[in-house]
PDB file of N, CA, C and O in Angstrom:
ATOM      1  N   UNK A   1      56.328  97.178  64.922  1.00  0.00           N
ATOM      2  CA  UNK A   1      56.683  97.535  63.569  1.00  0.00           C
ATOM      3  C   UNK A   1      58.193  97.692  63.431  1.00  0.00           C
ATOM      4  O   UNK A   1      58.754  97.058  62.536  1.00  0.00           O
ATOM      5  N   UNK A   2      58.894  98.474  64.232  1.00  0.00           N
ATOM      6  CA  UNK A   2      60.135  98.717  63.939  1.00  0.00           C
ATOM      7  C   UNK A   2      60.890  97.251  64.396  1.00  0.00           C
ATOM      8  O   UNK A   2      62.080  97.204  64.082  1.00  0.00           O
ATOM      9  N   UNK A   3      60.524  96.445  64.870  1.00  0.00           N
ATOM     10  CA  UNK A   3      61.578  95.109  65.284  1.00  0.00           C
ATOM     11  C   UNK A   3      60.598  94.317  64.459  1.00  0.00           C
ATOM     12  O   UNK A   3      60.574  93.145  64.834  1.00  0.00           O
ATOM     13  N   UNK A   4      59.930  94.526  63.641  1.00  0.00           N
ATOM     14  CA  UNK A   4      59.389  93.639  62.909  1.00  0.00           C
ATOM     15  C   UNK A   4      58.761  91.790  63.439  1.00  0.00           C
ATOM     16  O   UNK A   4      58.801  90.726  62.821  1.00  0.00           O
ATOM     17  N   UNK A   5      58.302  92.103  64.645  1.00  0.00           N
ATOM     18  CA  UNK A   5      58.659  90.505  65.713  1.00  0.00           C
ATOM     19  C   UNK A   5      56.649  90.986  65.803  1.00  0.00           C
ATOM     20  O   UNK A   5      56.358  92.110  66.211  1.00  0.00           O
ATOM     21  N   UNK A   6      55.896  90.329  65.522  1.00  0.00           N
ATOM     22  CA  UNK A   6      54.296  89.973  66.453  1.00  0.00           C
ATOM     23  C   UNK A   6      54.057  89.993  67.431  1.00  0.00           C
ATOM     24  O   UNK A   6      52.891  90.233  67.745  1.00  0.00           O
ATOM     25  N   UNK A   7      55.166  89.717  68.540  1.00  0.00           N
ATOM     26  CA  UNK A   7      55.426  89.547  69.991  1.00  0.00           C
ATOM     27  C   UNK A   7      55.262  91.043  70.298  1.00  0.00           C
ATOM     28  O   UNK A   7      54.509  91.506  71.154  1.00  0.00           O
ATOM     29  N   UNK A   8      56.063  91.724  69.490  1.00  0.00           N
ATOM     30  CA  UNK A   8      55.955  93.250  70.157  1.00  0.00           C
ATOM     31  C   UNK A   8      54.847  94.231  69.964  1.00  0.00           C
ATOM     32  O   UNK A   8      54.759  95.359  70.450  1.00  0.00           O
ATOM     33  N   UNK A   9      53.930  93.548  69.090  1.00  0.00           N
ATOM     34  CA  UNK A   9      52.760  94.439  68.748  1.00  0.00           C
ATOM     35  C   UNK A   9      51.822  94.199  70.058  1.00  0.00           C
ATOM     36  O   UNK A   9      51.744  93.157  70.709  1.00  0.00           O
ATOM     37  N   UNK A  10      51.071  95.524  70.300  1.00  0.00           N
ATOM     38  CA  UNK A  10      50.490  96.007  71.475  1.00  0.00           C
ATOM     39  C   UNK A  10      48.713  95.556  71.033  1.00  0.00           C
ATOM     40  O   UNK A  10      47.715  95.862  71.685  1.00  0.00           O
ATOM     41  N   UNK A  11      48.751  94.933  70.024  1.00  0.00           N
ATOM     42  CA  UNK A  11      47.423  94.502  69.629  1.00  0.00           C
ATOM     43  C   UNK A  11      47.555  93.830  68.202  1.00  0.00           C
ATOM     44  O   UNK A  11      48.325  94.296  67.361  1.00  0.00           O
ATOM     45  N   UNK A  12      46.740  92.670  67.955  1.00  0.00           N
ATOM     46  CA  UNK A  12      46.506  92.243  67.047  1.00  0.00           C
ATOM     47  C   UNK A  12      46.081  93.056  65.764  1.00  0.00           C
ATOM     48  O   UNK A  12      45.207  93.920  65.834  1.00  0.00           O
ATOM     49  N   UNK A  13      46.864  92.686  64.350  1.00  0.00           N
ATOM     50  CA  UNK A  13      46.741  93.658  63.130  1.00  0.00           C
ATOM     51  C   UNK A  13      45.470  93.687  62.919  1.00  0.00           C
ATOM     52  O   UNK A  13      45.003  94.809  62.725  1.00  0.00           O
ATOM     53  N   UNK A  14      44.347  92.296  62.881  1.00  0.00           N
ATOM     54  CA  UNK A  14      43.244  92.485  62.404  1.00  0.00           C
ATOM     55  C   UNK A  14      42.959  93.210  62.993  1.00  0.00           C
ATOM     56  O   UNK A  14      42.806  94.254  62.360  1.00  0.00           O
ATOM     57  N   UNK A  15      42.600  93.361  64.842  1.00  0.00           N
ATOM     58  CA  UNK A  15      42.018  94.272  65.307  1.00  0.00           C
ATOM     59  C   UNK A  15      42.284  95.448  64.980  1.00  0.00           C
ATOM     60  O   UNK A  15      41.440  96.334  65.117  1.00  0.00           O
ATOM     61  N   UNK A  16      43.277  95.643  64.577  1.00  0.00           N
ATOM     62  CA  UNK A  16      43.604  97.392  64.432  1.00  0.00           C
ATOM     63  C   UNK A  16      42.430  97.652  63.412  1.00  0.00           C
ATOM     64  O   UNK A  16      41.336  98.164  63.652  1.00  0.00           O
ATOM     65  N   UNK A  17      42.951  97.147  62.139  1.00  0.00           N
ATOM     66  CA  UNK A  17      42.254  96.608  60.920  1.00  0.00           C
ATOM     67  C   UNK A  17      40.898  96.885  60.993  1.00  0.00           C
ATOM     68  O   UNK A  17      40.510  97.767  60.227  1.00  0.00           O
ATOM     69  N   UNK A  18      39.977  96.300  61.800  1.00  0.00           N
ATOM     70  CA  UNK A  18      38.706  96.561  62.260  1.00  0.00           C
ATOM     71  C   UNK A  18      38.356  98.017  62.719  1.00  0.00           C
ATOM     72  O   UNK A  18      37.385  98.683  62.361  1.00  0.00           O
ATOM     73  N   UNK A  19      39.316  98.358  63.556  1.00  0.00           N
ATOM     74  CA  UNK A  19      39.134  99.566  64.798  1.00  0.00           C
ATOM     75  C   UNK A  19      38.898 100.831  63.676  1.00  0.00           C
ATOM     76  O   UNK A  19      38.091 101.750  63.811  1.00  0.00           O
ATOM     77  N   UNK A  20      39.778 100.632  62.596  1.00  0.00           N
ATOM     78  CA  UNK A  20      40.156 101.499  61.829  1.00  0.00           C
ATOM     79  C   UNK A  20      39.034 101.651  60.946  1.00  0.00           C
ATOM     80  O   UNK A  20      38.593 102.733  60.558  1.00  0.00           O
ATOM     81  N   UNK A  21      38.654 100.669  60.689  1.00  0.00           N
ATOM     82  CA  UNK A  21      37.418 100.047  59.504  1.00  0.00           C
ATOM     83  C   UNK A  21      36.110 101.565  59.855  1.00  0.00           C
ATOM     84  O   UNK A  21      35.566 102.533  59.323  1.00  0.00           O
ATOM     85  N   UNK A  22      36.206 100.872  61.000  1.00  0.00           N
ATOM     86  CA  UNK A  22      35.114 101.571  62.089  1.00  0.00           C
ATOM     87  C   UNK A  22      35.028 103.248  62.065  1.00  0.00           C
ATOM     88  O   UNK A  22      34.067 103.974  61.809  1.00  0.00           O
ATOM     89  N   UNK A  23      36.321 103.554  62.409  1.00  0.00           N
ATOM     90  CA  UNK A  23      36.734 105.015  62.151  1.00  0.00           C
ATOM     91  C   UNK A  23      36.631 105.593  61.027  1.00  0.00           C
ATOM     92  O   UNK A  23      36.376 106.796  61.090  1.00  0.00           O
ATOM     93  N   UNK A  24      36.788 104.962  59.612  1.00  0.00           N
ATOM     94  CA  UNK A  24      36.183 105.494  58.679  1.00  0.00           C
ATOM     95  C   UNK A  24      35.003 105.575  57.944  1.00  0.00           C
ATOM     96  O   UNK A  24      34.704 106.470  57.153  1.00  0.00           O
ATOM     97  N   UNK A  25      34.266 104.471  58.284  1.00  0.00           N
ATOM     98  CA  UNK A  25      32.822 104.480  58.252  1.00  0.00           C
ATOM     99  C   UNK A  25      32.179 105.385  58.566  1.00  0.00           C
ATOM    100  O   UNK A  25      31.140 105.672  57.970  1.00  0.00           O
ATOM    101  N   UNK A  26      32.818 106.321  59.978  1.00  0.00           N
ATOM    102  CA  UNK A  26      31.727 106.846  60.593  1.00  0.00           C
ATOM    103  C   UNK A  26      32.351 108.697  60.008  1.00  0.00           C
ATOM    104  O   UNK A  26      31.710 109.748  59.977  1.00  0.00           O
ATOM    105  N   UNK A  27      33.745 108.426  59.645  1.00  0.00           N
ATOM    106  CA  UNK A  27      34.034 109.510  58.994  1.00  0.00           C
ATOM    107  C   UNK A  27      33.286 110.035  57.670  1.00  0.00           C
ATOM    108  O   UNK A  27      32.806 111.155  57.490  1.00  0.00           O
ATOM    109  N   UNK A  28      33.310 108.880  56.745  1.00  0.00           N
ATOM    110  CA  UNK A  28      32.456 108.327  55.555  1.00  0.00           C
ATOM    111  C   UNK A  28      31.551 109.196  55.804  1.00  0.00           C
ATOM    112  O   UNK A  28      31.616 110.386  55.493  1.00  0.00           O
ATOM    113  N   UNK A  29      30.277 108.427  56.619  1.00  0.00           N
ATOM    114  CA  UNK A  29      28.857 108.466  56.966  1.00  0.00           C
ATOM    115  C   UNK A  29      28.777 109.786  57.050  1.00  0.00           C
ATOM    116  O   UNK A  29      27.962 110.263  56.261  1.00  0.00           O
ATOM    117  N   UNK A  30      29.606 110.921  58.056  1.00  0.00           N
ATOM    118  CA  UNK A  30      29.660 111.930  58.683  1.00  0.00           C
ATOM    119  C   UNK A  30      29.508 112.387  57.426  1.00  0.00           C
ATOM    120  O   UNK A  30      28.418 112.898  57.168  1.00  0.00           O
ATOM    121  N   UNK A  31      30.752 112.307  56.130  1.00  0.00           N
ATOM    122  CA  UNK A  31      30.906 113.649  55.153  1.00  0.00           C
ATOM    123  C   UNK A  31      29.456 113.664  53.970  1.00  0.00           C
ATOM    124  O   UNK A  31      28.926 114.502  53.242  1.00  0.00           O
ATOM    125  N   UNK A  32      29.238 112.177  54.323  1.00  0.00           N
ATOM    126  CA  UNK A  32      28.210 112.168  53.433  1.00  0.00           C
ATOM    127  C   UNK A  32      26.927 112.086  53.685  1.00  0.00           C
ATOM    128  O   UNK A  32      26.017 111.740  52.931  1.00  0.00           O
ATOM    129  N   UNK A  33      26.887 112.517  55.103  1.00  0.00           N
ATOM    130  CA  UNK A  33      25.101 112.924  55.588  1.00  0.00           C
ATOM    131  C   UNK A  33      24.152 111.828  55.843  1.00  0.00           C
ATOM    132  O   UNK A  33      22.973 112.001  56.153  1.00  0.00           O
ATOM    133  N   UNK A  34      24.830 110.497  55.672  1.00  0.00           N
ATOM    134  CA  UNK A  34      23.476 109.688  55.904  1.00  0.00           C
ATOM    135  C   UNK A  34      24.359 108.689  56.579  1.00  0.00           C
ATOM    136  O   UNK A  34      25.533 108.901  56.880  1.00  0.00           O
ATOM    137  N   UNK A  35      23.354 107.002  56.903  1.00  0.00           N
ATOM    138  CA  UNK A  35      23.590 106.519  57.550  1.00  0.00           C
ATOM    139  C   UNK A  35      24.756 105.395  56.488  1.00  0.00           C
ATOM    140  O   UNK A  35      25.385 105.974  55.603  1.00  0.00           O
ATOM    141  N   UNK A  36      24.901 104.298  56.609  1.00  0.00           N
ATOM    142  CA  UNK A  36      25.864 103.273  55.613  1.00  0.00           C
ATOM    143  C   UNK A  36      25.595 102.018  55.933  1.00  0.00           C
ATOM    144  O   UNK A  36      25.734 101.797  57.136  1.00  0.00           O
ATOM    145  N   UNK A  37      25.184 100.916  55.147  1.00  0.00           N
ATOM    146  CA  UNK A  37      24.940  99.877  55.304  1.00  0.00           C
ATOM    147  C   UNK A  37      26.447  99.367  54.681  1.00  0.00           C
ATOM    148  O   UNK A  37      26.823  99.393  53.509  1.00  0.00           O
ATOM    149  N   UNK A  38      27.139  98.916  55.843  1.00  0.00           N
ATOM    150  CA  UNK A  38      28.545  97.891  55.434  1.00  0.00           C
ATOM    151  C   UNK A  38      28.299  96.335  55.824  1.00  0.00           C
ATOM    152  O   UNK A  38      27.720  95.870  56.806  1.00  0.00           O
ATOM    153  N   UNK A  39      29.056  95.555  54.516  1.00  0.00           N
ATOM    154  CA  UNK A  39      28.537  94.505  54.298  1.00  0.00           C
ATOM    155  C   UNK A  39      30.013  94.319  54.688  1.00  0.00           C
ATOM    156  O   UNK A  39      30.892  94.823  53.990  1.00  0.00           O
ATOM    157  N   UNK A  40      30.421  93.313  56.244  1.00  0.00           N
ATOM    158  CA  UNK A  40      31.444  92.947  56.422  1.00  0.00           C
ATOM    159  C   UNK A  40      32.317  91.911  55.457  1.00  0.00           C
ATOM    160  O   UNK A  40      33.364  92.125  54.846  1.00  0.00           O
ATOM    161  N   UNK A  41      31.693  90.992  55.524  1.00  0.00           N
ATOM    162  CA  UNK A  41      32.177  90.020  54.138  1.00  0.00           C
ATOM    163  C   UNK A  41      33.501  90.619  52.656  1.00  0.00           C
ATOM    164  O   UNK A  41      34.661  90.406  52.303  1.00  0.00           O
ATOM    165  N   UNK A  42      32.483  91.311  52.319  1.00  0.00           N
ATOM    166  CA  UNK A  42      33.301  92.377  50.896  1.00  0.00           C
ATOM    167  C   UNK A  42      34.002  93.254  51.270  1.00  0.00           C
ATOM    168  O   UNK A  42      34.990  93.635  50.642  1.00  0.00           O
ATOM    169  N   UNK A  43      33.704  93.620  52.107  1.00  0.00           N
ATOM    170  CA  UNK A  43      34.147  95.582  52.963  1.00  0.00           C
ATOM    171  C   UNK A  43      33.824  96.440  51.800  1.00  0.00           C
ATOM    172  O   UNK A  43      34.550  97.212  51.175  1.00  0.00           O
ATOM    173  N   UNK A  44      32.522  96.122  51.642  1.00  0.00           N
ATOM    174  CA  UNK A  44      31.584  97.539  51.155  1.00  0.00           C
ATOM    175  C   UNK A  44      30.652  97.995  51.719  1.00  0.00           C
ATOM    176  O   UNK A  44      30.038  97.570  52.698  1.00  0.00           O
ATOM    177  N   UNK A  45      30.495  99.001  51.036  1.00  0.00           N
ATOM    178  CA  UNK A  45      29.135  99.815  51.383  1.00  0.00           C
ATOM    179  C   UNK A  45      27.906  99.092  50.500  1.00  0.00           C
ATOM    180  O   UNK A  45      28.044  98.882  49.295  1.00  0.00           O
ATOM    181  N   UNK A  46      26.691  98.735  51.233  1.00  0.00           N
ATOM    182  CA  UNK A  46      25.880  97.878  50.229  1.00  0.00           C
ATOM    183  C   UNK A  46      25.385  98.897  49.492  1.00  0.00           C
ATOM    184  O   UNK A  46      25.043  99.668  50.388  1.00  0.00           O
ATOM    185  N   UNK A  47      25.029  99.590  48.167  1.00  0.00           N
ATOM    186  CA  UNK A  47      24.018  99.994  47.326  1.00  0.00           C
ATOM    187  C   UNK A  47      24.712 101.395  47.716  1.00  0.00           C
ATOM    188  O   UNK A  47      23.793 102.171  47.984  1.00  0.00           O
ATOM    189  N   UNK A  48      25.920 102.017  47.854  1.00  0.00           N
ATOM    190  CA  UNK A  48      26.234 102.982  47.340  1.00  0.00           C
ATOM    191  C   UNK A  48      27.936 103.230  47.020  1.00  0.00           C
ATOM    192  O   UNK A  48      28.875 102.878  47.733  1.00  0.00           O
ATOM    193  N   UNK A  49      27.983 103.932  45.745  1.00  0.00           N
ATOM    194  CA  UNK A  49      29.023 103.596  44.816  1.00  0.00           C
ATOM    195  C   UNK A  49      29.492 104.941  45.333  1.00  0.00           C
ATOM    196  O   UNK A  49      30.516 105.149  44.683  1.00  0.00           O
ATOM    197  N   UNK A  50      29.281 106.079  46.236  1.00  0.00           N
ATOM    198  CA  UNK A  50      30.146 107.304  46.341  1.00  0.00           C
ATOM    199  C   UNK A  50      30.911 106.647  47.691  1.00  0.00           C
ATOM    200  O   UNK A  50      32.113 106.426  47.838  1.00  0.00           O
ATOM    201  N   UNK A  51      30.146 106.485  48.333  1.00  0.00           N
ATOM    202  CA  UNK A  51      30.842 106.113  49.833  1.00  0.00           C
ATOM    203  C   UNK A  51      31.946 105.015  49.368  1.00  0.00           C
ATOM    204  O   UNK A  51      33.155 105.051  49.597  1.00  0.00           O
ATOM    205  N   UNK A  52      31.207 104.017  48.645  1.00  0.00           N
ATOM    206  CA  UNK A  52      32.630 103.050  48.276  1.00  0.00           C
ATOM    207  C   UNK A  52      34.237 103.644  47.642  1.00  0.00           C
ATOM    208  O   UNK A  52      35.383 103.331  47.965  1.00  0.00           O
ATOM    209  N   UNK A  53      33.738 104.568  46.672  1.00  0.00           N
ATOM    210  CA  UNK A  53      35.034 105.199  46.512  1.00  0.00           C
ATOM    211  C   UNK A  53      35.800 105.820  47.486  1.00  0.00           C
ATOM    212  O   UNK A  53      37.025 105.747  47.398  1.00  0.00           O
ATOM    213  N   UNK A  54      35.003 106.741  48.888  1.00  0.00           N
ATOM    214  CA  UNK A  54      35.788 106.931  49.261  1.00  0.00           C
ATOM    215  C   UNK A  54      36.654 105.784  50.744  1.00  0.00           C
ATOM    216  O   UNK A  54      37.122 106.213  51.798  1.00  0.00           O
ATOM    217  N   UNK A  55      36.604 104.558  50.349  1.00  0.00           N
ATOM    218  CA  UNK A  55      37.054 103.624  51.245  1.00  0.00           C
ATOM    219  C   UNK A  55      38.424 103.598  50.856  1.00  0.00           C
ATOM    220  O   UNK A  55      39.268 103.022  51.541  1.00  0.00           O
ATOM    221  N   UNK A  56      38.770 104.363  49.483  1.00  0.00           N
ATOM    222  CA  UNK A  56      39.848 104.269  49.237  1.00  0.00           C
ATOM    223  C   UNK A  56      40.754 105.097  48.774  1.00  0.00           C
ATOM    224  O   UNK A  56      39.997 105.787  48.091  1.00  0.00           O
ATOM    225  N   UNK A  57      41.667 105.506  48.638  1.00  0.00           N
ATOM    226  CA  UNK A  57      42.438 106.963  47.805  1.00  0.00           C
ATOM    227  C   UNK A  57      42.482 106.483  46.431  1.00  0.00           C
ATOM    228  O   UNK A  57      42.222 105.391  45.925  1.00  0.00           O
ATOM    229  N   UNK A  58      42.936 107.750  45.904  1.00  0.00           N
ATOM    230  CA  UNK A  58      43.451 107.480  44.397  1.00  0.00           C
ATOM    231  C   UNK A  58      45.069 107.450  44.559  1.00  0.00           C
ATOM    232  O   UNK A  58      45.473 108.612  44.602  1.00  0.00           O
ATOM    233  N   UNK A  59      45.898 106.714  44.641  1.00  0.00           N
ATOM    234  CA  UNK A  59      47.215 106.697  44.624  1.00  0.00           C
ATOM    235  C   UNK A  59      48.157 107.100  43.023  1.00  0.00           C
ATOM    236  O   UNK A  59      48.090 106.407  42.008  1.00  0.00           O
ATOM    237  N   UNK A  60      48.754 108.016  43.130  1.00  0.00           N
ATOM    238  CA  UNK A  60      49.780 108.477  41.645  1.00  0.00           C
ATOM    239  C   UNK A  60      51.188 107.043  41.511  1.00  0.00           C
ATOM    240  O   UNK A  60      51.872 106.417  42.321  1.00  0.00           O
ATOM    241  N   UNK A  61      51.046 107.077  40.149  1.00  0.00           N
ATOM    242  CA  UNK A  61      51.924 106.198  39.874  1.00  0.00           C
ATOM    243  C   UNK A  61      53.168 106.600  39.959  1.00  0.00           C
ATOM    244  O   UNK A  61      53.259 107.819  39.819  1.00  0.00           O
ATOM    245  N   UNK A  62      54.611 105.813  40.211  1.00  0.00           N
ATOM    246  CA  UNK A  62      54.037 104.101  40.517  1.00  0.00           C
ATOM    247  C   UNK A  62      54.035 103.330  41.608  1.00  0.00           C
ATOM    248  O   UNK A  62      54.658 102.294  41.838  1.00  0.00           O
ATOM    249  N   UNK A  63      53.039 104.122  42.459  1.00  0.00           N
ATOM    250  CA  UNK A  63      52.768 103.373  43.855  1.00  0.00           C
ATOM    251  C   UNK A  63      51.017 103.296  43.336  1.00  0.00           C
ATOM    252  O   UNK A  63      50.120 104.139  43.328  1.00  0.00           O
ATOM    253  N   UNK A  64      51.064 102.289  43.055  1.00  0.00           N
ATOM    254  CA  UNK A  64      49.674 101.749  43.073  1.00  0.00           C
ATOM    255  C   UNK A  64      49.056 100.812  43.744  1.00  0.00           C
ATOM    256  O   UNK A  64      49.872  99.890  43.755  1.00  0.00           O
ATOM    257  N   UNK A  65      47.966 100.415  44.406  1.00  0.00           N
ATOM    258  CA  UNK A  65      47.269  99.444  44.872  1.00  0.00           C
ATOM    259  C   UNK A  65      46.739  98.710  44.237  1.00  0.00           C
ATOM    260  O   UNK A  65      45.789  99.235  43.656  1.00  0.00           O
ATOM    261  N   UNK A  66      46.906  97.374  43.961  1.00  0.00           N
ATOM    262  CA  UNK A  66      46.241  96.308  43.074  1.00  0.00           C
ATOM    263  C   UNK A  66      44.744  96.409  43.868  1.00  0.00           C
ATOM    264  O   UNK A  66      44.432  96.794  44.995  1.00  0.00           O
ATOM    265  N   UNK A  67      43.843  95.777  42.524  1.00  0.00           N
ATOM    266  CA  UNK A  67      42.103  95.696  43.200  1.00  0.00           C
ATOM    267  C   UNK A  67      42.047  94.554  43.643  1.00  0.00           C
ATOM    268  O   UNK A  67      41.263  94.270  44.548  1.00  0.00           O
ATOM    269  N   UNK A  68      42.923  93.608  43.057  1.00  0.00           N
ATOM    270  CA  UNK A  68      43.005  92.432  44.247  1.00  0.00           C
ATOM    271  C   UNK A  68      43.927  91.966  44.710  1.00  0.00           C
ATOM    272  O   UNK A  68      44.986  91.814  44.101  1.00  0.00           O
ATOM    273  N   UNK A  69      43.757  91.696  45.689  1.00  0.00           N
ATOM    274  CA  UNK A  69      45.359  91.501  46.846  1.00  0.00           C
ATOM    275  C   UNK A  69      45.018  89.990  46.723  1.00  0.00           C
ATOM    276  O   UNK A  69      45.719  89.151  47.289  1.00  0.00           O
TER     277      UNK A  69
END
C-alpha cells in the first residue's frame, strides 16, 4: 500500500477481499442469531434484507459510496 507497487503486497487483493468477505459473514450471522445463505455471484445474503444492510455502513456526506461501482 504505501509504495503503491503489487509486487509488494504480501497477498493478492481479491484474496484479502474474500478472507474479509468471510469474516463478516460470520460476524453478520453471529449478531443476528441464525445461519446466512450468501450467494457469491451478487455478494448477498439470499432472502434476507437485515443481514444485507448490514454488509454495508451508512457513510455521511460527502464521502459516499456509489451502489454501483
Amino acid at each position: 500500500m504505501r509504495s503503491r507497487k503489487v509486487e509488494d503486497l504480501h497477498a493478492d487483493i481479491e484474496e484479502g477481499h474474500f478472507s474479509t468477505t468471510l469474516a463478516q459473514l460470520a460476524t453478520i450471522s453471529q449478531r443476528l442469531g441464525r445461519k446466512l445463505v450468501f450467494d457469491p455471484k451478487t455478494e448477498t445474503v439470499t432472502g434476507d434484507a437485515e443481514a444485507n444492510r448490514m454488509l454495508r455502513r451508512e457513510y455521511r456526506k460527502p464521502y459516499v459510496f456509489p451502489d454501483k461501482v
